[in-house]
C-alpha positions as CSV (number, residue, x, y, z in Angstrom):
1,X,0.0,0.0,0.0
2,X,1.1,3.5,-0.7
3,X,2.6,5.4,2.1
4,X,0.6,8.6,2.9
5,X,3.6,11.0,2.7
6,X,4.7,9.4,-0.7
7,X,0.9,9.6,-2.1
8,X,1.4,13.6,-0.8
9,X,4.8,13.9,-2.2
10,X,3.6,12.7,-5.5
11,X,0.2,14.6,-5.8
12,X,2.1,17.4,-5.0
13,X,4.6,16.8,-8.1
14,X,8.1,16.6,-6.2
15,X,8.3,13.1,-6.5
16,X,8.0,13.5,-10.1
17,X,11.8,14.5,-10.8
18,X,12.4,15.0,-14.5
19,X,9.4,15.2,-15.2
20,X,8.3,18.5,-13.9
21,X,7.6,20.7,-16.7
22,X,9.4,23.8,-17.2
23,X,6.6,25.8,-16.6
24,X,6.3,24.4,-13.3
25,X,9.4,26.7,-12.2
26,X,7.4,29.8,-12.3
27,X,5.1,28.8,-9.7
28,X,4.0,31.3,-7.5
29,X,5.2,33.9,-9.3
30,X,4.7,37.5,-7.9
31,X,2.3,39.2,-9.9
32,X,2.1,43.3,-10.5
33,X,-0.5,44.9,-9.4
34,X,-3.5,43.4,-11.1
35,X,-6.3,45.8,-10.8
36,X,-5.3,47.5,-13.8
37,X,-3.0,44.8,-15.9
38,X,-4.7,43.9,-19.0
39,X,-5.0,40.8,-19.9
40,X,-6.2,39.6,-16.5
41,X,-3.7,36.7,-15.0
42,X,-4.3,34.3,-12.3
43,X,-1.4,33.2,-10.5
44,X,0.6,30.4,-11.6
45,X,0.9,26.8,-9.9
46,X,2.1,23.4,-10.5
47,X,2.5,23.2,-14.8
48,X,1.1,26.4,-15.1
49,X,-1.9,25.5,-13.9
50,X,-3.9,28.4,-12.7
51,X,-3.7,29.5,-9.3
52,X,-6.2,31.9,-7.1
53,X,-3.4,33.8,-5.1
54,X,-1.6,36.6,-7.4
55,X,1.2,36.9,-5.3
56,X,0.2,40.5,-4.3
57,X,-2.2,40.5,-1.5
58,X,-5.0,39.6,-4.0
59,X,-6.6,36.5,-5.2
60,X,-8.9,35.4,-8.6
61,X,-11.8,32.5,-8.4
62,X,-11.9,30.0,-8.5
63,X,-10.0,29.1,-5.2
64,X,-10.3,25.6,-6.6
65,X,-10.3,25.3,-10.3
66,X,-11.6,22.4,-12.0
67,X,-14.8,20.1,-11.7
68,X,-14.8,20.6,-7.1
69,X,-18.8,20.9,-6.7
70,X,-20.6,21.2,-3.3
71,X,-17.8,22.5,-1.4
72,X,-18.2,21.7,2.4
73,X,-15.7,23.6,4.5
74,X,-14.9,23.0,8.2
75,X,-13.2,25.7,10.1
76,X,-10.9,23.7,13.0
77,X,-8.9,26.1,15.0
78,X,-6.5,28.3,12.3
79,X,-7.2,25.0,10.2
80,X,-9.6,24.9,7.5
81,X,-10.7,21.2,5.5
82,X,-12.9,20.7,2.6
83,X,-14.3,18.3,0.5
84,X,-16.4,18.0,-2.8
85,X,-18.7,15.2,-4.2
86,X,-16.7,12.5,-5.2
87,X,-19.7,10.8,-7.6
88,X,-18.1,7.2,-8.4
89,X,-14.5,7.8,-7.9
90,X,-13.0,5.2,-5.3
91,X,-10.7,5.9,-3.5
92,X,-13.0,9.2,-2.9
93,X,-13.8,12.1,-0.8
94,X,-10.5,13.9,-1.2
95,X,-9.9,16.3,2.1
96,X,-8.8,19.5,1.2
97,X,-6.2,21.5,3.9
98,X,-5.7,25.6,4.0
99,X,-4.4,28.2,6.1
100,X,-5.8,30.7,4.5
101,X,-9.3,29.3,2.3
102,X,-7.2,30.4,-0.8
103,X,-4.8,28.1,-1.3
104,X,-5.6,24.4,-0.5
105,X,-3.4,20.9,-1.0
106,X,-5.1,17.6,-1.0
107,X,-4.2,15.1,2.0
108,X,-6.1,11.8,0.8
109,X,-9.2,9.9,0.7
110,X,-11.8,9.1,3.3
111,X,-13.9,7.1,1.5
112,X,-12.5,3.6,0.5
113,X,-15.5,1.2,0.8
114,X,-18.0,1.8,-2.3
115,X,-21.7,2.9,-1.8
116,X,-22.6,4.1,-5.1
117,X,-22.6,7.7,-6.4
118,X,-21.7,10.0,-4.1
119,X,-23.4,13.8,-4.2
120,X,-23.2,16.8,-2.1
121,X,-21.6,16.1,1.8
122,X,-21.5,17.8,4.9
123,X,-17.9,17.8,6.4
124,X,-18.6,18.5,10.9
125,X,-16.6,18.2,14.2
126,X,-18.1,17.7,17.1
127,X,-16.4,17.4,20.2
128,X,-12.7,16.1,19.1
129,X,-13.7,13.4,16.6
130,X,-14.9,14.7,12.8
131,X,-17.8,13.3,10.7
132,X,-18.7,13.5,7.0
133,X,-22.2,13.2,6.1
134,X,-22.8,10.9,2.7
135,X,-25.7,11.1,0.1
136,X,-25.3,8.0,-1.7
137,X,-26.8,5.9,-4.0
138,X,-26.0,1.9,-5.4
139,X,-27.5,0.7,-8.5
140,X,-30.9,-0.3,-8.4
141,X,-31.3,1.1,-4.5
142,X,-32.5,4.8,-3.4
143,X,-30.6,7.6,-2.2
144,X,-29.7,7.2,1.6
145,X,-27.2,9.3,3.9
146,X,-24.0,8.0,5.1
147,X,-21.9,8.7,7.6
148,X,-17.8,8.0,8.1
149,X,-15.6,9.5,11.0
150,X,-12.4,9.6,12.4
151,X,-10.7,11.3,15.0
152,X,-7.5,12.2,13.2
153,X,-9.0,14.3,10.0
154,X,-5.1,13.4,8.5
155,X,-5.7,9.6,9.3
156,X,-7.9,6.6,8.9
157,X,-11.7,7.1,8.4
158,X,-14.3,4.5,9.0
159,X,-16.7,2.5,7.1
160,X,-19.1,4.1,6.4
161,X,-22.6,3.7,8.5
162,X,-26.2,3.6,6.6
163,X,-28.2,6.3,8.6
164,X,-31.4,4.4,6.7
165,X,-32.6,8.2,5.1
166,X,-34.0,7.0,2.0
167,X,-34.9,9.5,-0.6
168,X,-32.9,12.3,0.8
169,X,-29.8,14.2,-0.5
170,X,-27.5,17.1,0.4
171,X,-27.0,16.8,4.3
172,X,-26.5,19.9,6.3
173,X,-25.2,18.8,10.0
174,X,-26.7,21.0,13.4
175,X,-26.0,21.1,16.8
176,X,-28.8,22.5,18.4
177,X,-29.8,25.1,21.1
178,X,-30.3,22.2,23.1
179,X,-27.5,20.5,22.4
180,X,-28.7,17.4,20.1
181,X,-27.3,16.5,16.5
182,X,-29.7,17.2,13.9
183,X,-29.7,16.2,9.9
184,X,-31.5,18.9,7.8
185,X,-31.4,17.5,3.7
186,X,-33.3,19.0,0.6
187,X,-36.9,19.8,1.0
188,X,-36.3,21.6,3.2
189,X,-36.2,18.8,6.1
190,X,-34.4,17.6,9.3
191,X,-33.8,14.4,11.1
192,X,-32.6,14.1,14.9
193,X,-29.5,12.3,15.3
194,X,-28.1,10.1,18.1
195,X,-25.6,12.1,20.6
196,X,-22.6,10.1,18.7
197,X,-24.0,10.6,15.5
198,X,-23.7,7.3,14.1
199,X,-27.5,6.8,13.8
200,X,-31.1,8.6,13.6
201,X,-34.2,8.6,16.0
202,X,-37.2,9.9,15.3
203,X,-38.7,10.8,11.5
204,X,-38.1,13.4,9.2
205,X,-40.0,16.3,9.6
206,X,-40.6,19.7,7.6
207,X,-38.5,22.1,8.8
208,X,-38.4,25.1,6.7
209,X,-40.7,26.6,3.7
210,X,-38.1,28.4,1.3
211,X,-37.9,31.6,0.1
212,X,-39.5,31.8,-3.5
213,X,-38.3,34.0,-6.0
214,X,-40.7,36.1,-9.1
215,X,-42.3,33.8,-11.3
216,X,-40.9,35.5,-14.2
217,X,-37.5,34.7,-13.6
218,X,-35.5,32.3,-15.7
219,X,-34.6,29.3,-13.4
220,X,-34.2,25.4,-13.9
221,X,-36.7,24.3,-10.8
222,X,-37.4,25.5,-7.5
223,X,-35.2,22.8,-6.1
224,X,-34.6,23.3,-2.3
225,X,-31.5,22.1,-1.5
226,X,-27.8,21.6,-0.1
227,X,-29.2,23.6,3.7
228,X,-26.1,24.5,5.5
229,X,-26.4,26.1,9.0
230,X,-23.9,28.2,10.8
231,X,-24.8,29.4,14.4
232,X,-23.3,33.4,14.9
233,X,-23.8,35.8,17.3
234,X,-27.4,34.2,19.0
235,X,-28.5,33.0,15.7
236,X,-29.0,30.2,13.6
237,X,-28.4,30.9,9.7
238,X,-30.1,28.7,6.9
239,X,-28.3,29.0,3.8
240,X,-30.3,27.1,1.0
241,X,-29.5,26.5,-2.5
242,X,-32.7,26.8,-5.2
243,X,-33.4,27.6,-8.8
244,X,-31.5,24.4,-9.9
245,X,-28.4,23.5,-9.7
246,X,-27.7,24.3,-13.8
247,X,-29.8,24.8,-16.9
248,X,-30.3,28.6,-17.5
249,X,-27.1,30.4,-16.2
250,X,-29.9,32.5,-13.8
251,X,-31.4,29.8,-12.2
252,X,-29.0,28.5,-9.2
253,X,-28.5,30.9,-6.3
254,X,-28.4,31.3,-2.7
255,X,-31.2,32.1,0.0
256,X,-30.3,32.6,3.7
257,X,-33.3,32.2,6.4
258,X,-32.8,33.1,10.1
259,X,-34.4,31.7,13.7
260,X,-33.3,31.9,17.5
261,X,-34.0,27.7,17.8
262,X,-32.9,25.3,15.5
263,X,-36.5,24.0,15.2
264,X,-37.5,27.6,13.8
265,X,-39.8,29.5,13.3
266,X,-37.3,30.2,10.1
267,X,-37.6,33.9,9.0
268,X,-36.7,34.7,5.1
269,X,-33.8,37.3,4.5
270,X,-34.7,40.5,3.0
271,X,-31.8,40.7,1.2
272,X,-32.4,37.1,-0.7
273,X,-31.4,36.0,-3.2
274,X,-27.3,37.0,-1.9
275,X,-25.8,35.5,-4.6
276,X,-27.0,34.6,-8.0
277,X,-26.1,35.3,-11.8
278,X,-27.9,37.6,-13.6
279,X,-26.6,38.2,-17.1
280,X,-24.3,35.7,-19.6
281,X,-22.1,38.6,-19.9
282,X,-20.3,37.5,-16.3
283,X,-17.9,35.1,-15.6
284,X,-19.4,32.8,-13.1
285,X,-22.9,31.1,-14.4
286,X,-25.4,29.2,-11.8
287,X,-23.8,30.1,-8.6
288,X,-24.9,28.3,-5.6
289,X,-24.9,25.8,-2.9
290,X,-22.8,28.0,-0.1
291,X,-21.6,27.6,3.1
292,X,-21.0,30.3,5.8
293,X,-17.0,30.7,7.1
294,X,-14.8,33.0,9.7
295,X,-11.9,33.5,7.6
296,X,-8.4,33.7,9.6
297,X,-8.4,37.5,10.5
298,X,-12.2,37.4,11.7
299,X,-13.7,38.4,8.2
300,X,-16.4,36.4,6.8
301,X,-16.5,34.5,3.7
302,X,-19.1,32.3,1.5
303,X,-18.1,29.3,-0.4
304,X,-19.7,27.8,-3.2
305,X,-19.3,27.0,-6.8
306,X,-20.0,28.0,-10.5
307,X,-20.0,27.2,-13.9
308,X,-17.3,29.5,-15.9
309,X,-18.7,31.4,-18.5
310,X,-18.2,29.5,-21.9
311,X,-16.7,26.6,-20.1
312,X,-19.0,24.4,-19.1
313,X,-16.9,21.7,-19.8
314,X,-15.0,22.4,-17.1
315,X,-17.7,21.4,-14.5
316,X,-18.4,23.3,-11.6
317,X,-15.3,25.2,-9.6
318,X,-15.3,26.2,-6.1
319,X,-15.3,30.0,-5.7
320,X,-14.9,32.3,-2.5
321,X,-16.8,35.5,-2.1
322,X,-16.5,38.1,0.8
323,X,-19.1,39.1,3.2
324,X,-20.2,41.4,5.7
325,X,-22.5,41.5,8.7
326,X,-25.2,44.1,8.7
327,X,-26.5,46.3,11.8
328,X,-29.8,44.3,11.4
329,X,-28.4,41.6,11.9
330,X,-28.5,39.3,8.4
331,X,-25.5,39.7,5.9
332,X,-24.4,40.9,2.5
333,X,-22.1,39.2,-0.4
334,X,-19.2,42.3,-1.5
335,X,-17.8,39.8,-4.2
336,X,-20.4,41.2,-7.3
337,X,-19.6,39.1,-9.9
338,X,-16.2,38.1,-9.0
339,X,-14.9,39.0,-12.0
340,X,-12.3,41.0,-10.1
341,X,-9.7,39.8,-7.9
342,X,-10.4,40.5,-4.1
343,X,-8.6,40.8,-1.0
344,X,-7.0,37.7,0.2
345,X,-8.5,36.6,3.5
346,X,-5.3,36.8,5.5
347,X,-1.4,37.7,4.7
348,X,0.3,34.6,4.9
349,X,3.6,32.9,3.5
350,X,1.8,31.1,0.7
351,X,1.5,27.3,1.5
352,X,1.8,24.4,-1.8
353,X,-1.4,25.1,-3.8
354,X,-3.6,22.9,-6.4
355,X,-2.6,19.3,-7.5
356,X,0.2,18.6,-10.0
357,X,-1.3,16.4,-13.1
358,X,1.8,14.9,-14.4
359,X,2.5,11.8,-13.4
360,X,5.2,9.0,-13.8
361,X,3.1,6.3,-12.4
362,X,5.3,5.3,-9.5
363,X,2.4,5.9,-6.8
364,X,-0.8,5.0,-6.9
365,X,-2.7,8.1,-6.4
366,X,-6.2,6.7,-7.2
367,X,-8.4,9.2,-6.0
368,X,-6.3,12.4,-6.1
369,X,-5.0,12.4,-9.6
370,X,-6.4,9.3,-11.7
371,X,-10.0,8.5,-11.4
372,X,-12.4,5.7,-13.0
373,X,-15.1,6.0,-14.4
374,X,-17.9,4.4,-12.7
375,X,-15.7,1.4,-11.8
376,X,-16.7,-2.4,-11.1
377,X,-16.1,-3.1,-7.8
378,X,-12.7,-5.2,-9.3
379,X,-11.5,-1.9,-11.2
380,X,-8.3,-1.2,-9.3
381,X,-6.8,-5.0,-9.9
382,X,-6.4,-3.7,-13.8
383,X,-3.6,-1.7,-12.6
384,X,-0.2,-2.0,-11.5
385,X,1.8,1.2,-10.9
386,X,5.7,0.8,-10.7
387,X,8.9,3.1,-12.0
388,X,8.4,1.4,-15.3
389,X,5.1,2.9,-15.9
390,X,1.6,2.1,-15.0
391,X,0.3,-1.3,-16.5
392,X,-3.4,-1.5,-17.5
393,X,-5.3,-4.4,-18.5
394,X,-7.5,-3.9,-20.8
395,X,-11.9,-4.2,-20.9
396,X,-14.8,-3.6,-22.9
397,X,-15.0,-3.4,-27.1
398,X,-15.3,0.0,-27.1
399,X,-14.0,3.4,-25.5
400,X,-17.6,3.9,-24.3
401,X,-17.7,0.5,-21.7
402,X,-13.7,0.2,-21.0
403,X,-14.2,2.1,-17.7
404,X,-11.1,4.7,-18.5
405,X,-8.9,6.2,-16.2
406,X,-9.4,10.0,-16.3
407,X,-8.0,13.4,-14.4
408,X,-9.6,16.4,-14.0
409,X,-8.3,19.4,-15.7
410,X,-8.3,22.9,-14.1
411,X,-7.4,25.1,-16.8
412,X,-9.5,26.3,-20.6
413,X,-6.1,25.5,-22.5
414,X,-4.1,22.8,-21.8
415,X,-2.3,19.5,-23.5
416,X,-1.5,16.5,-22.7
417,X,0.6,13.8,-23.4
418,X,1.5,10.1,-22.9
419,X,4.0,7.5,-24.0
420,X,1.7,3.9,-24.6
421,X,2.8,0.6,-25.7
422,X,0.8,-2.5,-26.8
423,X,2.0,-5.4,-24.8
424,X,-0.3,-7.9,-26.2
425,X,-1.8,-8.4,-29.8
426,X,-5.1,-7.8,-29.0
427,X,-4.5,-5.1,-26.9
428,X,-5.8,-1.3,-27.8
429,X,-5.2,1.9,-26.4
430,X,-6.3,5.4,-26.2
431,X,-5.7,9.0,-25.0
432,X,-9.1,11.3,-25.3
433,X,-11.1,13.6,-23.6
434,X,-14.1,11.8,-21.5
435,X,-17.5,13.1,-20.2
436,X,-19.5,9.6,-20.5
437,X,-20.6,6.9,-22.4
438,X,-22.5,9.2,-24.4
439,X,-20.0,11.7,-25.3
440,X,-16.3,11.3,-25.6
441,X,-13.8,11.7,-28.9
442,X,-10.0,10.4,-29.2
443,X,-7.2,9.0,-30.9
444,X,-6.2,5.0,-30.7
445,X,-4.1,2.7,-31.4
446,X,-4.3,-0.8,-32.1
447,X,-1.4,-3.5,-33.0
448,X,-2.6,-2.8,-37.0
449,X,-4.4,0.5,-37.1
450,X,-5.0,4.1,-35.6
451,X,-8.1,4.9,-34.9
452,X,-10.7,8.7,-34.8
453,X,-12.9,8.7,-32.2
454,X,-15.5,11.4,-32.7
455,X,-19.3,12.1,-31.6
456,X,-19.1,8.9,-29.1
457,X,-18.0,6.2,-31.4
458,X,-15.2,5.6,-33.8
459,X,-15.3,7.0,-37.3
460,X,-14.1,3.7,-39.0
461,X,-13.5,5.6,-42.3
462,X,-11.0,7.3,-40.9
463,X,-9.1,4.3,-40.1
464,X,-5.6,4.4,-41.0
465,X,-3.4,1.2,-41.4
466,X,-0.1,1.2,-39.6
467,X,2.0,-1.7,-37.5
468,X,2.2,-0.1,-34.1
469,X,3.7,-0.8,-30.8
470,X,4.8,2.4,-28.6
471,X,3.7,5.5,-29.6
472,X,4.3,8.8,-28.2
473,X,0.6,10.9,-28.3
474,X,-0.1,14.4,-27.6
475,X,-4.0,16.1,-26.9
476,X,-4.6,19.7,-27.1
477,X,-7.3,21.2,-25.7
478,X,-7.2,24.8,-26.9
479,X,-10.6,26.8,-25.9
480,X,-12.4,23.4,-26.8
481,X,-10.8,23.0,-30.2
482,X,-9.3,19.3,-30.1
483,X,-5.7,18.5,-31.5
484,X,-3.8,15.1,-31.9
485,X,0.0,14.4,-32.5
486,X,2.1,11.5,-32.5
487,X,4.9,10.2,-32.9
488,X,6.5,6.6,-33.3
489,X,10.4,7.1,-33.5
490,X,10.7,8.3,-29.6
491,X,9.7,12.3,-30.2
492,X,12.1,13.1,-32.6
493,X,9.5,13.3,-35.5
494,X,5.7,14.1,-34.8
495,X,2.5,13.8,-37.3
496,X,-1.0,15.6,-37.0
497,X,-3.6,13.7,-36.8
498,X,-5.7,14.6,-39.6
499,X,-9.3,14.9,-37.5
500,X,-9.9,17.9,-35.6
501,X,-12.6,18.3,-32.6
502,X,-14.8,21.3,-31.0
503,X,-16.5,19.4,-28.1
504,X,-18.0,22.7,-26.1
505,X,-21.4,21.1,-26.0
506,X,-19.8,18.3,-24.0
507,X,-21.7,19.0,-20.6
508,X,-24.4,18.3,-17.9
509,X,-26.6,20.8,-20.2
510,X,-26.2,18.0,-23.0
511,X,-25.7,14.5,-21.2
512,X,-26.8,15.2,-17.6
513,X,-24.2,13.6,-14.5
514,X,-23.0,16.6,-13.4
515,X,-19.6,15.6,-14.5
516,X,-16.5,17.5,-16.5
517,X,-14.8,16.4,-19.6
518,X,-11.8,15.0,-18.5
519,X,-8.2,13.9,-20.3
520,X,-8.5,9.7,-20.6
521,X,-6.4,6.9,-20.9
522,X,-7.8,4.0,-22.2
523,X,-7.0,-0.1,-22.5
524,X,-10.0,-1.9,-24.0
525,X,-10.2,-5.4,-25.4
526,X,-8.4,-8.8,-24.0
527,X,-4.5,-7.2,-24.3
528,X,-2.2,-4.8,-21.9
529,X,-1.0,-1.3,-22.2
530,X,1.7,0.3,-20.6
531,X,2.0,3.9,-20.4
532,X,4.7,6.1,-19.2
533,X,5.5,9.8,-18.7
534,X,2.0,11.5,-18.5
535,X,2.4,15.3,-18.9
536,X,-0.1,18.3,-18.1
537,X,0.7,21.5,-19.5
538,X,-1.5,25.1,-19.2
539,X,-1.4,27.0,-22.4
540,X,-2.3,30.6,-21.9
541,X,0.1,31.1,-19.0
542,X,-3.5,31.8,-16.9
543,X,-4.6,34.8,-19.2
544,X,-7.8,35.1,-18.9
């Protein structure tokens, strides 16, 4: 088994050696001044990925770039943790670590037994041990919540516990006036919990009738959901989610309600909606699903996430607005349409941000950088990582049911590439770009062919007859115009593939899952590939 501090050391890129691009030296760059600079820049991290923190006492959203939906943050002493919907990944439930809810560095999985699809969590601590609450779903069962816990949030989580809530999603953990546990979900609803937590009593009951917006405004559906309290200053704050959580750019947004007793009566906001898009013309679409947080100099803050304008396809990112407390009471979001950079919460030495991609398959970092694809519960056996490269055995006929390996990419330009060779003669292999089974395009390579993969199946036409057995393969993703290159004489020489790709369409809007088109390696059939030296390179230096 992978030991935690080489998993870290590899996630974070330094155990990559040669293989750090050069772009990777300029991370954390000091920016100028960036209220004026034109083109607008994020900061620069690992590959040049884009990085909130400018370097200059400023930072751009998103905090987290890249498909991080549903953020759940925890504030622990000057610690902060968070967490994102994790869907089928296993290993999953990556825990997020800051010092300053700008700049956050993954420290591993907590979920390792599967339970199905896992959506929006709620990440608690109560007393000294911490708790994340699960909405979960196996195939062919209902929705039910979950909960795993640990008392060292760096260490070993449990199993986790069916709470036997069918039908219920997005769980929002309370401690009450009177000191009991309580589980609100969507509808809006809540659920006593047993002092440890680890199991219900009593029914669900009603437990708050959400604020409703005009009729005449453009929204997906009402949609009560993801209800996160925060208790400050005598009250208890409701923030709610509605409108949907994509569809029209208008629709999602975020309601607060306020009461004295956990058990209401709840009392709407005047200000509601805080937060919500209004036009197509700004940056972040569908904004939503926030929690409440004392940032590190005693400012607040709200987290959520977004869609980026024009970028669907990069799922939604996890964003951090400002806000302030009102005489009356309530609060205000100072963010507008964060199309600006903002204050950064605290002035601190700038701590290892964001997730290095590239990846020379020593460590197994399932879960942090390489994800399946709605995996059989068998998945990880087809792989073997080792300095060599990463072995994987091949299933399905087809890139569509070969259950790929896929990362998440965090920036709107980027390439990537891959060294692959065919062990076997039946064996086939393939670098792409993945949403689902429905939508995917790609270049592969078989023992006698290379093959076009466009509109979700391959474009046998295009076929092209060729006796192969390693092949170096690049992907560029270039504002959502798709590029191959390859090469079969070790890099010396490369060819374009003669098949270009727009895939912008490729997103929940279009084939539903709430997923993000994501880079994929792929072994199908009854052979075995290896592939070495996987490299993730920004384009656009973070221009905007």
């Amino acid at each position: 088994m992978t030991s935690r501090r080489t998993w870290l050391k590899a996630c974070a890129g330094t155990a990559l050696g040669s293989m750090v691009l050069p772009g990777a030296a300029r991370a954390g760059q000091q920016q100028s001044d960036c209220k004026d600079e034109a083109p607008l820049r994020w900061g620069l991290g690992p590959e040049s990925q884009r990085r909130a923190d400018l370097g200059n006492g400023y930072f751009f959203n998103p905090i987290v770039p890249g498909d991080h939906p549903d953020p759940t943050v925890l504030k622990d002493g000057d610690n902060y943790y968070m967490t994102f919907s994790s869907f089928d990944t296993y290993p999953g439930i990556i825990i997020w670590h800051s010092k300053d809810l700008v700049n956050w560095t993954p420290l591993g999985p907590a979920l390792h037994k599967p339970i199905g699809t896992v959506w929006a969590l709620d990440l608690c601590k109560v007393g000294d041990r911490y708790y994340v609450y699960i909405p979960a779903a196996e195939p062919g069962k209902p929705w039910s919540i979950y909960v795993i816990w640990t008392d060292d949030i760096r260490g070993t989580w449990s199993d986790p516990i069916d709470l036997d809530i069918p039908h219920c999603i997005d769980p929002g953990h309370a401690v009450g006036e009177d000191g009991k546990r309580y589980l609100f979900v969507n509808g809006i609803r809540k659920i006593l919990l047993r002092d440890d937590g680890l199991a219900t009593q009593g029914e669900l009951q009603a437990a708050y009738e959400p604020w409703r917006y005009p009729e005449s405004w453009i929204t997906e559906n009402f949609a009560p959901e993801g209800p996160k309290i925060t208790r400050h200053n005598g009250w208890f704050y409701l923030i709610t989610a509605v409108g949907g959580t994509a569809g029209p750019v208008t629709g999602h947004m975020v309601i607060a309600a306020r009461s004295r007793s956990i058990h209401g009566p709840w009392e709407h906001c005047p200000n509601n909606p805080l937060v919500r898009t209004e036009s197509e013309d700004e940056l972040w679409w569908s904004r939503g699903h926030a929690t409440l947080v004392e940032g590190p100099s005693g400012a607040w803050w709200m987290i959520y996430h977004g869609y980026e304008r024009d970028f669907r396809t990069l799922g939604r990112q996890t964003l951090l607005e400002p806000i302030e407390w009102t005489d009356d009471g309530w609060f205000r979001a100072l963010g507008g349409d964060l199309s600006s950079p903002l204050p950064l919460p605290a002035q601190r030495k700038q701590q290892v941000s964001g997730l290095a991609l590239s990846d020379d398959f020593s460590v197994n970092t399932l879960g942090a950088r390489w994800h399946f694809y709605r995996p059989g519960p068998d998945e990880q056996a087809r792989l073997r990582f080792g300095r060599e490269g990463l072995l994987f055995e091949g299933r399905g006929q087809s890139l569509a049911d070969s259950s790929p390996l896929t990362c998440v990419p965090v920036d709107r330009a980027y390439e990537v590439s891959v060294e692959l060779t065919l062990l076997d003669e039946h064996a086939e292999a393939a670098l792409g770009l993945f949403y689902n089974e429905k939508a995917y395009v790609g270049v592969g390579f078989s023992r006698t062919a290379i093959k076009s993969y466009q509109y979700a199946e391959e474009q046998t036409w295009a076929r092209q007859a060729r006796n192969i057995q390693t092949v170096q393969v690049a992907l560029v993703n270039d504002e959502h115009v798709i590029t191959y290159r390859y090469s079969f004489d070790g890099g010396e020489h490369w060819q374009t593939h003669p098949t270009r790709m727009e895939v912008s369409g490729m997103h929940h809007n279009v084939f539903g899952g709430f997923l993000c088109l994501r880079p994929a390696l792929f072994s199908l059939g009854k052979g075995r590939v290896r592939y070495a030296n996987f490299r993730y390179r920004a384009l656009r230096e973070g221009r905007v």
